[in-house]
N, C-alpha and C positions, 0 to 999 in steps of 0.2 A: 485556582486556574483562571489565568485574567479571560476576557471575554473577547480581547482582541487580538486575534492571532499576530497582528503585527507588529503586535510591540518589544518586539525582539530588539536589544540595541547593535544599533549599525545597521538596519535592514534600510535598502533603499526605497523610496515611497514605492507604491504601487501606481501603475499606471496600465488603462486599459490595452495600450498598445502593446503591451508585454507581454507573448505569453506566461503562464505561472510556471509553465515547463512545455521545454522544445527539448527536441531529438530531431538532429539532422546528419543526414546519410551515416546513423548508428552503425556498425557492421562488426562481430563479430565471428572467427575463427576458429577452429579447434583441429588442429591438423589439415587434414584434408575436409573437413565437415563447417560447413559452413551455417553456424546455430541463429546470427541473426544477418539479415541481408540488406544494410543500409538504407533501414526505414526512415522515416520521417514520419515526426507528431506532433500538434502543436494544440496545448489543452489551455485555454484561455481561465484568467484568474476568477474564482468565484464556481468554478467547477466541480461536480461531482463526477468523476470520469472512472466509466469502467475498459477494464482491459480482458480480452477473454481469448482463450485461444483451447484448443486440444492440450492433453502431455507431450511435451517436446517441441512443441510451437515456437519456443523463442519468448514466450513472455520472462519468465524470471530471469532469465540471462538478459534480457534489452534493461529490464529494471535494475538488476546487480548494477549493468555498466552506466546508466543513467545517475545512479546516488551516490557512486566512488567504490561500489565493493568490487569491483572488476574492471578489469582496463579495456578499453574496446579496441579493434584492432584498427579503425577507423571511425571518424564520425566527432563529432559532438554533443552533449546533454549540457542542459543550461535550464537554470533554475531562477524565475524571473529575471533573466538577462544573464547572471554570472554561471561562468564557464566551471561545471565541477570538476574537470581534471585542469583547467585553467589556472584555478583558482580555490579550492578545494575549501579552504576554512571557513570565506564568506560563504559560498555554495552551502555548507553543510551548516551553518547559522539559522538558513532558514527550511530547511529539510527536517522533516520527523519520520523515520523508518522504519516500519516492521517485515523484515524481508523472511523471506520462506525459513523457518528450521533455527528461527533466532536462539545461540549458544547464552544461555543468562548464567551468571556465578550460582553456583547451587549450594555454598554452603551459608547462603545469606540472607534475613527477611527480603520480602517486600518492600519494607520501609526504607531498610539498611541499601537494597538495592538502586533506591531512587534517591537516596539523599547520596551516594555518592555520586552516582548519573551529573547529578545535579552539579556539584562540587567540580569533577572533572570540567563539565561545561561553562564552568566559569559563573556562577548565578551564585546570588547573596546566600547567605545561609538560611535568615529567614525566610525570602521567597523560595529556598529549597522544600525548609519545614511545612512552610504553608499551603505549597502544592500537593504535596508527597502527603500530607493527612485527606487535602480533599482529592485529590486522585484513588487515593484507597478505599475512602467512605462512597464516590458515585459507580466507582468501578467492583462495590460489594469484594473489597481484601481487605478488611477492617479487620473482620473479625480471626482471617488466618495472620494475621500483624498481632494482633492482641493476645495469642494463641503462640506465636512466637513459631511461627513455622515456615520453615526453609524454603525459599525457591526450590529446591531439588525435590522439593516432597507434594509441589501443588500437581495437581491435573493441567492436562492440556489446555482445557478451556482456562485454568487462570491463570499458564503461560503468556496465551493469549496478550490476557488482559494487563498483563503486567510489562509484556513487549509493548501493548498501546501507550499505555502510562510514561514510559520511559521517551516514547517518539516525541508523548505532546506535553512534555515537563518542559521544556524550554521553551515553546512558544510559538513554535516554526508557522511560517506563512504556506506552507506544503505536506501535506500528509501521503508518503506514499506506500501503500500497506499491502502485503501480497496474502493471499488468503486468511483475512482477517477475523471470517466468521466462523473458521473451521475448527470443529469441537467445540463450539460456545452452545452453551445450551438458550431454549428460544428466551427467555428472561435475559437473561445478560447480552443476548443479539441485540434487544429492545434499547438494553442501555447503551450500549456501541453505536446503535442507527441515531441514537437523541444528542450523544457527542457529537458526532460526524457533521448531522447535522446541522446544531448551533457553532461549529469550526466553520463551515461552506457558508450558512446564512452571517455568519458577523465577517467575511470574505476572505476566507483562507479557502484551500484548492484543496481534494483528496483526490487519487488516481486510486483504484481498488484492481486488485487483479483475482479472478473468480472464474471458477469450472460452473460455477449455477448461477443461470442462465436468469431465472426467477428473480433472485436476490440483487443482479443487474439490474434489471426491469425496475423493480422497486426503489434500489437508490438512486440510479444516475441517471442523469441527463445528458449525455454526453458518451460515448462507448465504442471502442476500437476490435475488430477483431483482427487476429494475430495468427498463420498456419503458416508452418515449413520458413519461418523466419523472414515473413514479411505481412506485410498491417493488407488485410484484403478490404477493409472496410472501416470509414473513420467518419464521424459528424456527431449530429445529435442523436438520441436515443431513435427517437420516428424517421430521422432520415435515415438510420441503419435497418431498422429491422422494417418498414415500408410499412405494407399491408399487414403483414405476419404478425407474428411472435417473433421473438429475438432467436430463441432456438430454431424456428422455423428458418430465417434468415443464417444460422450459422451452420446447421446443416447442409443449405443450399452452398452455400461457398467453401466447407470444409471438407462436405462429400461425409458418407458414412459407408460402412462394411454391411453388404447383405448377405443376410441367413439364408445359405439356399437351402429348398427342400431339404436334402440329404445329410446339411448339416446339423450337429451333437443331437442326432435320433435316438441313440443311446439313453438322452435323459429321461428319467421315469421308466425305461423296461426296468 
């Protein structure tokens, strides 16, 4: 896995004026239901940025329609300047994806799965080969590849990690991964934070989208919250949550459901 996320061929330099990714006036529709409400983001390059909202907030819907899986019904998503519905193949050059509920081939290793990943994406053979063994050996699926065992038979957590594999086998200058740490068990979180990591530190961008609040705090510097399909809160990590805590902060703007006295009394008679 090279060290530079940029070295993607045909990516355009980087430049600090760019964001790594813009959404402006996003707006999605669903009949009468209106799921995202022409927000605007702008996550500067070299970002670790978290996205956080309730269920039904509008987070996975603005990111569907930000990365090309969903049409928005207005707005724009731009991925260091290029226009994903614009322009969709450069767009998705330098994109790496892990979206909610990723569909993977099940009757296929690990291996088999990223070397044709690879293949499709246009990449030499050998930098297919060469990835796809160190992607398996850091991401610990070495050993269900040598074992010969199916995509369809791993565990959640090494869907997971086999959806990450597949985003950062190409090289994209953008990571955007919607609950990335859910069912990893804490060892292999470890090894997800130490990826992430050296992608943002050698200056590629990750957007994370996360219901834990904690695990926000820890990775990013940078964090959006998202209710009823519009961004209530956008900057750095301490310009969002102030004084507080992040949850303290998101409660404050999200509002929460009080237990009154009378309610589920029931429990424990």
């Amino acid at each position: 896995m090279t060290s530079d996320p940029s070295a993607l061929d045909g990516a355009p330099p980087r430049s600090g004026a760019v964001p790594a990714f813009e959404l402006v006036g996003l707006r999605r529709e669903f009949a009468d239901k209106v799921a995202v409400d022409s927000i605007d983001l702008r996550v500067p390059p070299g970002s670790f940025f978290g996205l956080v909202g309730p269920n039904g907030a509008g987070k996975t819907t603005a990111l569907s329609m930000a990365v090309g899986l969903l049409r928005p019904s207005a707005g724009r998503a731009l991925v260091h300047g290029v226009d994903v519905w614009a322009d969709p193949i450069a767009a998705k050059r330098l994109l790496g994806v892990l979206p909610d509920g990723l569909a993977l081939p099940e009757r296929l290793t690990g291996g088999e799965l990223l070397t044709y990943w690879g293949r499709f994406r246009q990449l030499p053979a050998q930098t297919v080969a060469d990835r796809t063994a160190e992607l398996l050996r850091v991401l610990e699926l070495d050993e269900a590849e040598q074992l010969g065992t199916l995509v369809g038979e791993y565990s959640t957590g090494m869907r997971k990690k086999i959806g990450l594999a597949t985003a950062l086998l190409h090289s994209p200058r953008l990571l955007v991964l919607d609950e990335p740490y859910e069912a990893v068990d804490p060892v292999s979180a470890r090894v997800l934070t130490a990826i992430l990591r050296r992608f943002t530190d050698s200056g590629g961008s990750v957007i994370v989208s996360s219901h834990v609040m904690s695990l926000v705090e820890q990775l990013c510097d940078r964090v959006a919250i998202i209710a009823r399909g519009q961004v209530l809160a956008d900057g750095t990590l301490d310009e969002v949550r102030g004084a507080g805590t992040l949850e303290d902060r998101f409660v404050e703007l999200v509002g929460t459901t009080d237990l009154a006295e009378e309610d589920l009394t029931w429990i424990g008679s």
